[in-house]
Structure formats: structure tokens, C-alpha cells
N, C-alpha and C positions, 0 to 999 in steps of 0.2 A: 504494500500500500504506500505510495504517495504521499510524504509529509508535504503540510506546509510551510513556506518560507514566512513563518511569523517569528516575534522575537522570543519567546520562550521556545518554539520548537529547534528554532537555529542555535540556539544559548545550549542547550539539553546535547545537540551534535556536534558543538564546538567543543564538548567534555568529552563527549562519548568517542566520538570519531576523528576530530581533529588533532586533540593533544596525543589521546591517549593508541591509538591505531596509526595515524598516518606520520604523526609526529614522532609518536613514542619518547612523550615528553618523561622526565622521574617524575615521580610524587610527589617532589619538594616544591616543584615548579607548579606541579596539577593545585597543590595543595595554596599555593600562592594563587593563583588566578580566582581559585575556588572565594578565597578570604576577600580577593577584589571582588568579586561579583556580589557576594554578602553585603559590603557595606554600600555595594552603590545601588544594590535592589530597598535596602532601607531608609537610605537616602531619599530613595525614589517615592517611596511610600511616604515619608514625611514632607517632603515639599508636594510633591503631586497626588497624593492621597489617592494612590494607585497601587491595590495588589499586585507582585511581580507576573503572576497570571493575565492581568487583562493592558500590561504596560503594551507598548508597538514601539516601533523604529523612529515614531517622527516626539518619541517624546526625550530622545536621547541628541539633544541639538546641543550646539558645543557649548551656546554659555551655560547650559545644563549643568556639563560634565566638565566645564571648568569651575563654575563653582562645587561640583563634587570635589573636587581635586583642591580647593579651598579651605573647605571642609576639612578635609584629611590632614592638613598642615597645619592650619590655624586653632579648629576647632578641635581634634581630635591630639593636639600638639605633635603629632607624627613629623620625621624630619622631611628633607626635602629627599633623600634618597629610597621614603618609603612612598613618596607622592609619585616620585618616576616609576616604581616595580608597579603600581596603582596604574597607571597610565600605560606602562607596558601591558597590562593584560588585556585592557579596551582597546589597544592598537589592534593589538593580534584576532583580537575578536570581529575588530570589524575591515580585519583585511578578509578573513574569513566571510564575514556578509558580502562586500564584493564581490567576490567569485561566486553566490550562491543566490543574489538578489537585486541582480543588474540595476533596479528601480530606485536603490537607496545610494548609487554609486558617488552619485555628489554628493549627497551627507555622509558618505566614508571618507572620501577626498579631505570635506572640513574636517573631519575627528583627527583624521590620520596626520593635517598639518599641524595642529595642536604640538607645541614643542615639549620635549621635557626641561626641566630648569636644571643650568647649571648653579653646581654648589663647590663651595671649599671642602678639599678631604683632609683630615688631621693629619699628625703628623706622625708618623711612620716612629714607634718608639724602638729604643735601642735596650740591648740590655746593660746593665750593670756589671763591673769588673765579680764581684760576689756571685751574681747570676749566671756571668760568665765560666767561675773558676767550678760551679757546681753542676754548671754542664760538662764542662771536660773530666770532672772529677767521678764522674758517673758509671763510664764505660768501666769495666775490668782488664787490666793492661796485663794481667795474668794470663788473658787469653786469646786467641788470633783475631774472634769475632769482637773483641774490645778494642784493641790495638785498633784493628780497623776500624771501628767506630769512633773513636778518638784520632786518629788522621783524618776523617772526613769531616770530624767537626772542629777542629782544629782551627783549619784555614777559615771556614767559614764565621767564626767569633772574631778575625779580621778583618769584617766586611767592608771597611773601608776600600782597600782596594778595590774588590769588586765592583763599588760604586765609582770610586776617580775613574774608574778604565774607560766606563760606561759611560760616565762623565765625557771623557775627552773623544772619545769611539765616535760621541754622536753630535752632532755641530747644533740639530736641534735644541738638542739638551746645553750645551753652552749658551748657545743664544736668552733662553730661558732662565738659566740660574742666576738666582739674587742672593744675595746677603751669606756669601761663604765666610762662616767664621771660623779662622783654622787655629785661631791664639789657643796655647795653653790652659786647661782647664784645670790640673793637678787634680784629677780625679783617678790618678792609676792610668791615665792615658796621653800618649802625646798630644792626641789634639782631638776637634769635635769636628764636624762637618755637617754644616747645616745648609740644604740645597733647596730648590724651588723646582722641579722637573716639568716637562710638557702633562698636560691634564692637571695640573694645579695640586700636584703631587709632592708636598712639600716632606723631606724628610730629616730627620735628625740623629746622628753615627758617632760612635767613640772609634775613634781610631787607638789600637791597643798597642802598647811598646813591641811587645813580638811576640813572634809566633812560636808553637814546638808542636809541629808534628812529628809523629812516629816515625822516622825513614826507614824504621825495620818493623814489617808488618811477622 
């Protein structure tokens, strides 16, 4: 039998057959979209005092579902990075209506240009010389699988190189970096590195006097 292309029946095939068959989305993702469609069918219900049942497509217009997405941040104090996964899942949804409801294609067109907002991401914390000394303290050097687990994590509690290399590798990333402070900290460490990376990706690095890896595994 012939469904039809209404919004609960589309909603009901965008779980059933979209994520979970064609996409073969995980759970975690199913389990997201799931929690977005909850708060915007209740939403939907208190502004429009419309069961999820008798809702249609023309009542989901974008200043709708921008003030949903309003809602979510202001009202609901949610951050801005939960207002975009929100927004991701009405995307996906009504790229989905597109392909299955020609008739609504320009009110997908509007939803789908609906931007996510960008935000500041914190900053990338480092560990502590103590944090440090109880990770490498960890392994068992008594034994092959220890040795080696303590050379591999060795180098990596010097991450600073990792990052300068990465640093100068990419011209992007140069152009982009602010405020390098490399003065002494006497924190147990030569110096700090505090970087600004492309995406707004600010991070903050001990650079450790030295390193000891295992050279005999």
C-alpha cells in the first residue's frame, strides 16, 4: 500500500528507512535526531497548539524553526553547539522531503539555507607535569607490553613538537596564529604555547624539558 507524502508519515520513514536502512546511521546519531524531533514537535504544540498528528509541511516555515532554534539556546540555555546538532537533524530531514515531495521543494530550499552559527571552541587543555609523570608511571617496564606502552607514550607527553611541526607544515595555520607565548613558565616546563589554529581552534601546550623513551623495547 501507498503511503502518503504527509508530515508525520514522511517523519515515521525518515527513522525507519532513511537513517536507519539506507543510511545505517548508529544509535547515537538515531538517538540525536530522535531528541531533535521531540523538542521541536512540542515546541510545535505550544506555539501552534497542534498535535504532532494533525501538524503539515506549511507549518514548519523558517521563522518557525528559527525561532525553534531560539528557543533551544536562549530558552532552554542549551549552547550554541547543541542549537547546530538541532539544526542538523531538520536539515537532513528535509533534504529527505525533497527527494520524496517535489511540492515542498522551495520551503526545503528556505530551511536548508538556514545557516548554523558559528561559535568559539575552548581551549584544548594540556596536562600537568604530575599528570604527566602518572601516565608514564603506569605502564610496567618489567615487561615488553609496558616498555612499549611507555615509548608510545613517551613522545606523545611532548606534544609540543607535534604541534610546532604542524604549526610551520601549514602556512594556513601560520597565517592564523595569535598571541604565541613561549616565555618561561617554571612550571616543570621550558615553555607554554598558546596558539589560535584555523576553525577558531585555540589551544594551550606545556612544552616538557625532555623526553625518555624506551630505545630498548
Amino acid at each position: 500500500m501507498m503511503m502518503s507524502n504527509t508530515f508525520p508519515a514522511l517523519l515515521q520513514t525518515f527513522f525507519t528507512d532513511r537513517l536507519l536502512q539506507q543510511r545505517r546511521a548508529s544509535p547515537n546519531t538515531v538517538a540525536s535526531y530522535r531528541d531533535s524531533f521531540r523538542l521541536l514537535l512540542r515546541f510545535a504544540k505550544e506555539n501552534l497548539d497542534k498535535e504532532p498528528s494533525v501538524l503539515s509541511f506549511d507549518d514548519f516555515t523558517p521563522d518557525f524553526l528559527c525561532a525553534f532554534l531560539d528557543y533551544i539556546e536562549k530558552d532552554r540555555g542549551n549552547s550554541v553547539r547543541t542549537r547546530n546538532t538541532r539544526l542538523a537533524a531538520i536539515h537532513s530531514f528535509f533534504r529527505y522531503v525533497s527527494l520524496y515531495e517535489p511540492a515542498y521543494s522551495d520551503l526545503c530550499c528556505q530551511i536548508l539555507a538556514i545557516p548554523s552559527k558559528r561559535f568559539e571552541r575552548r581551549p584544548i587543555e594540556f596536562l600537568t607535569r604530575d599528570e604527566i609523570n602518572a601516565l608514564l608511571g603506569a605502564p610496567n617496564k618489567d615487561t615488553w607490553v609496558g616498555r612499549r606502552d611507555r615509548t608510545l607514550v613517551a613522545p606523545m607527553s611532548g606534544a609540543w613538537n607535534a604541534c610546532s611541526d604542524r604549526h610551520q607544515r601549514n602556512p594556513c595555520a601560520q597565517r592564523h596564529a595569535r598571541g604565541l607565548d613561549r616565555t618561561a613558565k617554571h612550571y616543570g616546563y621550558r615553555s607554554r604555547f598558546d596558539g589560535r589554529f584555523p576553525g577558531r581552534k585555540n589551544v594551550a601546550i606545556n612544552r616538557a624539558r625532555r623526553c625518555y623513551p624506551n630505545r630498548r623495547l
